[in-house]
N, C-alpha and C positions, 0 to 999 in steps of 0.2 A: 529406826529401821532394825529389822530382827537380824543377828548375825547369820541363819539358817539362810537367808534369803542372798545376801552378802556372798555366801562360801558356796552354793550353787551357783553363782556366776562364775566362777573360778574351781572347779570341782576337782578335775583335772593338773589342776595344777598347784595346789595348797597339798595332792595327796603324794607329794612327790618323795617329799622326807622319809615315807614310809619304806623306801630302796632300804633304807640305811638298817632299818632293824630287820632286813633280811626276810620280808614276807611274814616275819610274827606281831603277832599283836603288840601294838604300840601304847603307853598306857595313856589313860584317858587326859593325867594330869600333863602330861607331857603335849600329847597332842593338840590340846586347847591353849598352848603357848602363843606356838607360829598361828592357830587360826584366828585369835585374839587382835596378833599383830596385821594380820589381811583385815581383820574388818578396819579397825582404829585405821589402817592404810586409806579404805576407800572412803572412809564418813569424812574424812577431813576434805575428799577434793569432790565430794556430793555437796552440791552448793544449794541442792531443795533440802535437804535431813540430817540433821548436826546429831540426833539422837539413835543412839548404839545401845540396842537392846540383848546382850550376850547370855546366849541360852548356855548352859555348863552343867557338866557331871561333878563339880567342885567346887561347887559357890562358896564354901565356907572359904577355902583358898582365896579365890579373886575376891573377898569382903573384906578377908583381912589383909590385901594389899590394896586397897583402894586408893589409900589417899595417896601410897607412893606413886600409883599409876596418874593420879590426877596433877600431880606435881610435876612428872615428865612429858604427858602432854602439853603442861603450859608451859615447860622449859620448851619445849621444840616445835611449839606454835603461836610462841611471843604471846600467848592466852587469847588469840584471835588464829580462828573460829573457835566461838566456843563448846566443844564438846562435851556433850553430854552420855556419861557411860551408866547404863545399869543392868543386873546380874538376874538372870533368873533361871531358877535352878529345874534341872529335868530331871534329871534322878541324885538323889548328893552321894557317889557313891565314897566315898574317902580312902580312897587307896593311899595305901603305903608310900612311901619316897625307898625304893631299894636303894642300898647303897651303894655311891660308883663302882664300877667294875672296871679298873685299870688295867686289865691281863695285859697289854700290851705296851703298857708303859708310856705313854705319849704322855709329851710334856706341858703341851698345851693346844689350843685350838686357835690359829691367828685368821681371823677375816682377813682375805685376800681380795681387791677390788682389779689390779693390773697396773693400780699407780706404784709410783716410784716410791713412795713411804712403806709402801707394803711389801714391796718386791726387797726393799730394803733390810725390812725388819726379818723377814723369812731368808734371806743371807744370813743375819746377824745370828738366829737363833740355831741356823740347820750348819753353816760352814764353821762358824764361828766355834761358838756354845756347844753344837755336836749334838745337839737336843733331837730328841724324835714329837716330830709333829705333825697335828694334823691340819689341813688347812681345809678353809670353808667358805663360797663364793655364792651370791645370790647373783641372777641373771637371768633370762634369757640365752639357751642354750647356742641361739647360733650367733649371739653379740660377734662383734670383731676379736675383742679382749679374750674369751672362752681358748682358743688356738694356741696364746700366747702363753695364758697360764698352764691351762694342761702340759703345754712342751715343758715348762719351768718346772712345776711344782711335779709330774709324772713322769718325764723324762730326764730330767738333769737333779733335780731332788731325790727322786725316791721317793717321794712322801705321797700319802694317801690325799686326794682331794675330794669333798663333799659338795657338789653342787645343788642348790637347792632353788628350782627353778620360780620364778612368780613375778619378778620387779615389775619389768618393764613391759612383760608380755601382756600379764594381769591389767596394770598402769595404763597401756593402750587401749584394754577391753573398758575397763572404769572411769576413763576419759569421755570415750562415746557412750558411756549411759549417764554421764551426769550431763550432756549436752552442754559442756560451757569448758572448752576445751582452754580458753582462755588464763581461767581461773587457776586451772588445772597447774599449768603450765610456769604461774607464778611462785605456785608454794607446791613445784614438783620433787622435792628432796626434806620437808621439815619433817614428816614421818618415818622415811624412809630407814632412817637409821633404829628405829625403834622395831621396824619388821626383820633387818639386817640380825638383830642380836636375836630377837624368839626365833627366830631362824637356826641362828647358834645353838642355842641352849638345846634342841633336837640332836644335835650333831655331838655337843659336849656328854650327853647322854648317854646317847650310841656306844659311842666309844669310852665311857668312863672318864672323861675328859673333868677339870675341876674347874681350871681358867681359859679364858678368853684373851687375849691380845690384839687391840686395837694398835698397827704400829702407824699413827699419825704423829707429824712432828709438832711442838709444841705450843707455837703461835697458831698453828691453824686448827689447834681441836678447840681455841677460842675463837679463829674467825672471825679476825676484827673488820667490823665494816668499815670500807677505808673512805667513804664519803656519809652525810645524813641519810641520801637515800638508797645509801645500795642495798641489795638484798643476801643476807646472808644466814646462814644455818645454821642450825646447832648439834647437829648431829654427832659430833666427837666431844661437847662439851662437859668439862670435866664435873661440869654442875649434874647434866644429864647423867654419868656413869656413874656418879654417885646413887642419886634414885634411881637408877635403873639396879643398881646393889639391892638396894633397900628392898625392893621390888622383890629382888629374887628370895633375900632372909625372908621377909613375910611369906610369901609364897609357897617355899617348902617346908618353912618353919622349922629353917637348921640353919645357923651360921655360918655363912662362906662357904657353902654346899656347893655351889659356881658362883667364879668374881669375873665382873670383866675387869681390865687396868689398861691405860695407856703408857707405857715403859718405856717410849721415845720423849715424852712431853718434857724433858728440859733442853730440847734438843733446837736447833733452825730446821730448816728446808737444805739447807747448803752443807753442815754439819751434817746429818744424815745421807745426802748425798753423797758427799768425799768419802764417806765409810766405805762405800760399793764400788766396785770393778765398775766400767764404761759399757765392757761389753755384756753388763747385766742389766745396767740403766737403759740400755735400746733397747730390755723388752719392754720397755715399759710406758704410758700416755698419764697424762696429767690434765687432758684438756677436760671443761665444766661439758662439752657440747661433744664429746669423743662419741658417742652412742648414734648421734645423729650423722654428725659427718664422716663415721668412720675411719677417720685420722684427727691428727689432734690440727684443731684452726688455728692458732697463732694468734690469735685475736680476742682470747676473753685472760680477764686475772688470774685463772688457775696455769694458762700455760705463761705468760707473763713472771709469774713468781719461778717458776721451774728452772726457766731460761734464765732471767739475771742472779736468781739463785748460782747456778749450774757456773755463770761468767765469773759470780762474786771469787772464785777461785782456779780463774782462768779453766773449766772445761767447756772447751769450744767443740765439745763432740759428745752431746750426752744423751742424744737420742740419734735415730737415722733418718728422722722424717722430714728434714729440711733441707732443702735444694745448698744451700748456707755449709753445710756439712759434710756433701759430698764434696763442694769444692774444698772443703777445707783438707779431706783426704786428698786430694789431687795436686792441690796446691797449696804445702804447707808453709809457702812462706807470703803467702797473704792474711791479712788481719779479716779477721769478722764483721761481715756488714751488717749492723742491726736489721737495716732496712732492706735486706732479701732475704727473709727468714721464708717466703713461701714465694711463686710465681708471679704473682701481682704484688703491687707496692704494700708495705707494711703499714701505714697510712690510706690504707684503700676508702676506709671510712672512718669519716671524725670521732666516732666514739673509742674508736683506737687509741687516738689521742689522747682523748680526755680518762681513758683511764691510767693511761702513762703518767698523766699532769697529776691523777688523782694519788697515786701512788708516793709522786715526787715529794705531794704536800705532807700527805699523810706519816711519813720517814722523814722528814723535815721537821714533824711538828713532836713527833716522839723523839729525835734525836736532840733535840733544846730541850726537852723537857720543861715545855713551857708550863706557867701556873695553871692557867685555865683548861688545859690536859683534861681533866673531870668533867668540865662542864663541855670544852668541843666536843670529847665523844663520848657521852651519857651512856652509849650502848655496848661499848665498850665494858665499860665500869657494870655496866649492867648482866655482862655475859661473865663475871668473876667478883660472883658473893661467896659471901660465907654461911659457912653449915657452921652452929654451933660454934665454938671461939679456933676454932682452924680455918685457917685458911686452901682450898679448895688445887694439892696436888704442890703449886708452886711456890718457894719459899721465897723468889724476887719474880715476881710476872714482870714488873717493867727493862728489868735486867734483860731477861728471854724476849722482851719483844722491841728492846733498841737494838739488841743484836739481830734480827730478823731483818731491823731497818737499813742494819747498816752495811746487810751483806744484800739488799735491793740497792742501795747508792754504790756500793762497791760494784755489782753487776752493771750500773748504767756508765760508772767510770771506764770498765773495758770496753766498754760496746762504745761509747763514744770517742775514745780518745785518740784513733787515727782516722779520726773521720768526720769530715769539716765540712763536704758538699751536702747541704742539708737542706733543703725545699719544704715550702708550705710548715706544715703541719709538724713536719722533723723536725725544721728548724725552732718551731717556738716549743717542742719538748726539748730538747738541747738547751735550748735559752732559757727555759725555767730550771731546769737540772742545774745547770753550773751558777745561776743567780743564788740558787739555795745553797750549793755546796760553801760557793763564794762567803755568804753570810754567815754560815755555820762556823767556817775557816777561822772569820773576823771574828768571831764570839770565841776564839778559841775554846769551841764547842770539839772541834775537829781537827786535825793536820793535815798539812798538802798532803802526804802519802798514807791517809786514812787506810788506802782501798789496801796497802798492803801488808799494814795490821789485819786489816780483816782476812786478806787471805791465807797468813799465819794462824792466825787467829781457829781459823776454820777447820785448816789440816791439822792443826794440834789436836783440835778436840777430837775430831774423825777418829785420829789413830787412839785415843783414848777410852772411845767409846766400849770396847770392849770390856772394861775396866769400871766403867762407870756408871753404865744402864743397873738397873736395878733386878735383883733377878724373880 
């Protein structure tokens, strides 16, 4: 499929970055980044045409970064679909790379989504650090999320926000012309982060910008899949930011011209969390399915990790969306009921459960550091290779990902421990939780008051953070 054919479906909405350079001419090398990124977006969830035929004023450029492109699409499509990309050139005009133009000083450009890791990182780098920056949001302009960040980063920041419209809006147009909405739907996030950053790189130009800042926490830019068949991304993966580097050296054919870098990655979910004020954490949603409902559901792994994260250090108030919260303003001297986190039972449907049970196993089985570790989760192992004889950002992954574990069992220890009336489905998450902790205990793997190590553990590092993020 020709990319001309691709970017007239979306015409409208691919030309939007062009706000940024002010009505003037945008250069060709630049603007064939994010269009790049739109096509690669829609051949993956075209389930008749794998083949991406990209017409360019720059072929030499896109020849000589081929293979790093071919690398990061199979980082972030498990190599299934297989796409096939080729270059053909309409006029080679070879324009120059001017050099950035920082007149304004900005420190960096941080992708801002509305989750709590980025809401976080954008505290660290603007209250903290005192850094002037610029932030940059892919969406759909009338999302839910849009209101919240504007009010954050425009109103209580100060800082410049870039939004660069096409995700979702596009996504819903590219859905109903591949007719297989299904499809669509399974592998709706494995490109996504590949258009996110040529999206960037429009934005880092503009403004003279040199880095990018990805502020995901460090277990999750691996995204471990916590059963065989769960379905999980790659999108933050530190494999993928790497070629997505490489990508950029070839490309302007100048070293480190723009880096992206992840600078939370030795970090948890909970660790990151305790960094940030409470009442900066309620701007912010965590949930995989927030787009669709609106609010976050309570019901998938993304807001799952947020929450026992959030407990692992006793805050029982870390967002405003749950009914669980109000009372707890109202009533502070009641404990938190796992199971009224929303209006209907927390258990409303068994896959509830079984991702609770799945979670339990999965920090169970990294917290033994059993043998067979490599071979239960292949994909795992498989989401953290190595480039060359370095190993890729982390200098102990299994360190950073028992402590992830162990502040998911510290979270389920608060949530459960004044609260006994347990039915159906609760009960046997309950009974599988305290079976494992039990065993862990025996293996003097653990101690009876693990849960408050860990929440030492946690606000040490918080307050440390400052000190210790890389700059």
């Amino acid at each position: 499929m020709y990319s001309s054919t691709i970017l007239a479906k979306s015409k409208n909405i691919i030309n939007s970055y062009q706000d940024l350079f002010l009505g003037g001419n945008v250069p060709n090398f630049i603007k064939e980044i994010p269009e790049f990124g739109k096509c690669v977006y829609y051949i993956e969830r075209n389930p008749n045409d794998k083949t991406l035929i990209f017409k360019t004023k720059c072929v030499e450029r896109w020849e000589r970064a081929k293979e790093s492109i071919k690398e990061i699409i199979n980082i972030l499509t498990l190599n299934q679909p297989d796409i096939q990309i080729e270059f053909e050139p309409i006029d080679n005009m070879n324009e120059d790379v001017i050099k950035l133009d920082n007149s304004e000083n900005y420190y960096a450009n941080i992708l801002i989504s509305g989750g709590v890791d980025s809401i976080c990182g954008a505290n660290y780098y603007v209250n903290k650090l005192k850094k002037k920056i610029i932030f940059s949001h892919t969406f759909h302009k009338n999302t839910p999320s849009i209101k919240t960040i504007r009010d954050y980063v425009i109103d209580i920041l100060k800082m410049p926000l870039s939004i660069i419209e096409g995700q979702f809006k596009s996504e819903a147009k590219f859905r109903n012309l591949s007719g297989n909405s299904s499809e669509t739907e399974m592998n709706l996030t494995q490109t996504r982060s590949f258009l996110y950053l040529c999206n960037a790189i429009v934005v880092n130009y503009a403004y003279g910008v040199d880095k990018i800042f990805i502020t995901e926490n460090g277990p999750l830019t691996i995204n471990p899949p916590f059963t065989e068949t769960s379905t999980f991304t790659n999108t933050t993966n530190p494999e993928f930011i790497e070629f997505f580097n490489h990508f950029l050296d070839e490309y302007f054919n100048i070293k480190k011209f723009i880096t992206v870098s992840l600078p939370f990655r030795q970090y948890t979910k909970a660790e990151l969390m305790a960094s940030a004020p409470n009442e900066l954490l309620c701007k912010t949603h965590s949930c995989s399915r927030y787009y669709n409902h609106k609010k976050s559901c309570n019901q998938c792994y993304a807001c799952y990790v947020r929450r026992l994260s959030a407990y692992a250090y006793e805050n029982y108030d870390d967002d405003s969306y749950t009914p669980v919260d109000l009372i707890l303003k109202r009533y502070p001297e009641k404990k938190p009921n796992f199971f009224t986190w929303n209006d209907l039972s927390f258990f409303k449907k068994n896959v509830n459960a079984q991702f609770l049970l799945d979670l339990i196993q999965f920090c169970k089985n990294i917290i033994n550091r059993k043998p067979n570790f490599r071979l239960k989760y292949p994909r795992v192992m498989n989401k953290f290779r190595l480039i060359g004889d370095r190993e890729l950002y982390y200098k102990d992954f299994f360190n950073l990902l028992e402590r992830f574990c162990l502040d998911l069992m510290a979270g389920f220890h608060k949530l459960f421990q004044n609260n006994r009336r347990f039915q159906n489905d609760s009960y046997i998450v309950w009974q599988t939780y305290s079976h494992a902790i039990n065993e862990l205990i025996a293996l003097k793997v653990l101690t009876p008051n693990f849960h408050e190590d860990v929440k030492n553990r946690i606000l040490q590092t918080s307050r440390s953070i400052t000190g210790d993020i890389s700059k």
